[in-house]
Phi, psi and omega in degrees: 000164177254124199277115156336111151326318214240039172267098184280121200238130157229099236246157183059024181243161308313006198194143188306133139114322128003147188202117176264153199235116192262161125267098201286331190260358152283330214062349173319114172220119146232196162249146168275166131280153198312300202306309175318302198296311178316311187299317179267349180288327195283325187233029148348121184033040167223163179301139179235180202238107208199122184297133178266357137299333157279331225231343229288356167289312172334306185293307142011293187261335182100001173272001158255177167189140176307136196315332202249005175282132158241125189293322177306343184250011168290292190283358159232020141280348192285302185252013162294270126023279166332290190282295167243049191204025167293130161280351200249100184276131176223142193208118178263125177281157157254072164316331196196171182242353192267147191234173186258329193288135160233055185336333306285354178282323241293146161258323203300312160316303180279317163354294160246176182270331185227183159241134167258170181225135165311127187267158198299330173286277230297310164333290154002248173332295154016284213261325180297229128084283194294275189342304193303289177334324208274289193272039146273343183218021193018071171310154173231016160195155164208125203232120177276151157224108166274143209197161198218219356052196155242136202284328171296343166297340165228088156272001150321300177329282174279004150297323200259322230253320195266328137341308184269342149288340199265320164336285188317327219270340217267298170341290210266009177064021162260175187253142189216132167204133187235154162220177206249082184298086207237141182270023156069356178286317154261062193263118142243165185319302208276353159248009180259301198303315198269309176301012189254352162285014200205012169095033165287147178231328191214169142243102212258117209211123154245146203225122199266031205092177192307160203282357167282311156330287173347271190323306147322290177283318191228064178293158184275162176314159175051047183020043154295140192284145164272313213277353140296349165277352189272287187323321185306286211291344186272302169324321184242349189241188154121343205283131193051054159236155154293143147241116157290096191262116186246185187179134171258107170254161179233169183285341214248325183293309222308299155010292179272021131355281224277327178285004191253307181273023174249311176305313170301351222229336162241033179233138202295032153248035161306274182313338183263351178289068161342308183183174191228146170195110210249137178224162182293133155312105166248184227249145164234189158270350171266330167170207169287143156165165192210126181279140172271030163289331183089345215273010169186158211223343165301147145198175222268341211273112187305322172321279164354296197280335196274296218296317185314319193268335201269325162303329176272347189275343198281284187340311177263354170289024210241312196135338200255148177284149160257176211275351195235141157319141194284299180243136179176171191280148190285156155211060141330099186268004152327307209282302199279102201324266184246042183228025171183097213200142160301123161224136197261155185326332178234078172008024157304105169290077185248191214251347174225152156316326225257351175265345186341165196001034176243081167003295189267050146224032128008113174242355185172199154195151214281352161277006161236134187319291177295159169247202213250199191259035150288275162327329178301289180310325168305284174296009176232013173267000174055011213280352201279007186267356157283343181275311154343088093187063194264143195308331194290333201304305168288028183219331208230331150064065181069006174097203172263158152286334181272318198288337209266358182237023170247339201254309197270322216082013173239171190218120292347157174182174198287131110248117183314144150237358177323319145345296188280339178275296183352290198266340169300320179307334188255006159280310173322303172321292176294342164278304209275340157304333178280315197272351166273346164264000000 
């Protein structure tokens, strides 16, 4: 047998002498004794000499593999799979571009030319665009993120839009659930009440730091303060939704974090908070800035990466989960051909939020099925095989692509992260091995 490439090493964990062990492209994590664990760290993708009927959980879990397997093809059947053999469709909506908010990060602003609102055809299309998809692939989930702007300014969209996936789905045996990424300033009871027959699951609402920060940062149009009517509403509009709590931090902001989760932790809206995940303002093609959709959390900037991780160990030491997995497989939606896609107010189809209204990175549009040769060229650049054969690699699968052409200019290409997964994976690694015994 062969010791796995991608077998993630903590040496002296849970216990001296002890070597806890990730294999990142199984997820498999156990502990060795030291001597064993020396033998696949030393040999890495080379033979080793180990009864594989004594050993055969090695092969089993994947930290071994058999002599005559080339693990690259393991791994780009793997993410072969990833990309066009998903069942489970997730697709973020735009209701509107219009927003209530005066952000100074927001890209969606800069973004476009006018603010729009969805119209009942694109809305349309929409719902044809998932259906056709849905039994084209025989799904078995479709799963919404309604998004903005703020989606509640035009909530017609989901009055309308979540009755007719939850009909279909519940008809065709899928499973369909949504949530609302909103900056919580118009949350009422009675749309909470009615979306929750039809699979609302969450709200994800952000809070920018402590209510000075806040206030600061995410003023109503005409600088007016939010975040107690956002706290209110979480408090009196919310019942039996998740609230999913996000935050955009700066080097100059991170400060009111810590002071936000000492509030939270001690304020009667505590029980009602699902997780917390706060990430850095980063650089876009529209300006700094970082959306509060939330959906990925590197950057290169160490300072950054360090304030990331000391925030998130403040959080749970609080008590709160976070909203994102810890280890896990890339599901990058560059990586993925058509099951995990934007679709914006005038039905522009793109492969991430972070691109919204920038044309040419466009994959399609919802009066057609197919998408264009953009999406062809993305997913068919294969670049994570320059990266190969790195432990980081099933996790990270080459990086973002919108980040390396926002930092470099090119398109699609490598952004490393490695630095930052290194240390992050081994805080991770050690929680998620403690909550499983």
């Amino acid at each position: 047998m062969k010791a796995s490439y991608f077998n993630f090493f903590i040496n002296d964990h849970p216990e001296k002498g002890q070597v806890l062990i990730l294999n990142t492209r199984t997820q498999a994590i156990a502990v060795f004794e030291k001597e064993l664990a020396d033998i696949l760290q030393n040999n890495s993708g080379k033979v080793i000499d180990l009864d594989e009927n004594k050993f055969s959980e090695l092969l089993e879990e994947g930290f071994c593999i058999k002599d005559d397997i080339c693990e690259k093809d393991i791994l780009e059947s793997w993410f072969h799979e990833i990309c066009y053999k998903q069942k489970n469709i997730t697709a973020t909506i735009l209701t509107t571009y219009n927003c209530n908010f005066a952000c100074p990060y927001c890209f969606e602003g800069s973004a476009t030319n006018k603010p729009e609102n969805m119209t009942k055809k694109t809305m349309n299309n929409i719902c044809k665009w998932l259906f056709t998809k849905a039994i084209d692939i025989n799904a078995k989930s479709i799963n919404i993120f309604f998004y903005g702007g703020e989606p509640l300014l035009n909530k017609e969209i989901i009055d309308n839009i979540s009755p007719r996936i939850y009909s279909f789905c519940k008809h065709k045996g899928i499973t369909f659930k949504f949530g609302i990424v909103t900056n919580g300033y118009l949350i009422k009871k009675q749309d909470s009440d009615y979306w929750k027959t039809y699979g609302l699951d969450f709200y994800r609402i952000t809070l920018d730091g402590s209510k000075t920060w806040h206030n600061k940062t995410r003023p109503l149009k005409g600088n007016m303060p939010t975040f107690q009517t956002i706290v209110n509403n979480i408090r009196s509009n919310t019942s039996g939704v998740k609230v999913l709590i996000s935050g955009n931090y700066t080097k100059e902001t991170s400060t009111g974090f810590y002071e936000l989760i000492e509030y939270l932790s001690k304020s009667d809206i505590k029980e009602k908070i699902h997780s917390l995940s706060f990430t850095p303002v980063i650089k876009t093609l529209a300006s700094s800035c970082r959306s509060e959709h939330g959906l990925c959390e590197v950057n290169n900037d160490v300072e950054l990466n360090q304030i990331y991780l000391d925030i998130k160990k403040f959080y749970k030491k609080h008590g709160f989960k976070d909203s994102r997995k810890n280890i896990s497989m890339q599901t990058c939606p560059f990586k993925i051909n058509d099951t995990n896609i934007t679709m914006t107010p005038d039905g522009c189809i793109y492969k991430c939020p972070a691109t919204i209204g920038h044309k040419e990175f466009s994959v399609g549009n919802v009066k057609e099925i197919h998408l264009n040769d953009k999406n062809k060229e993305i997913i068919t650049s294969d670049l994570w095989k320059e990266c190969y054969p790195c432990v980081y690699l099933p996790i990270c699968s080459g990086g973002c692509y919108y980040s390396s052409y926002v930092k470099e200019g090119h398109f699609p290409a490598i952004d490393c992260q490695k630095t930052f997964i290194e240390k992050s994976l081994t805080n991770d690694l050690k929680e998620e091995y403690a909550s499983s015994i």
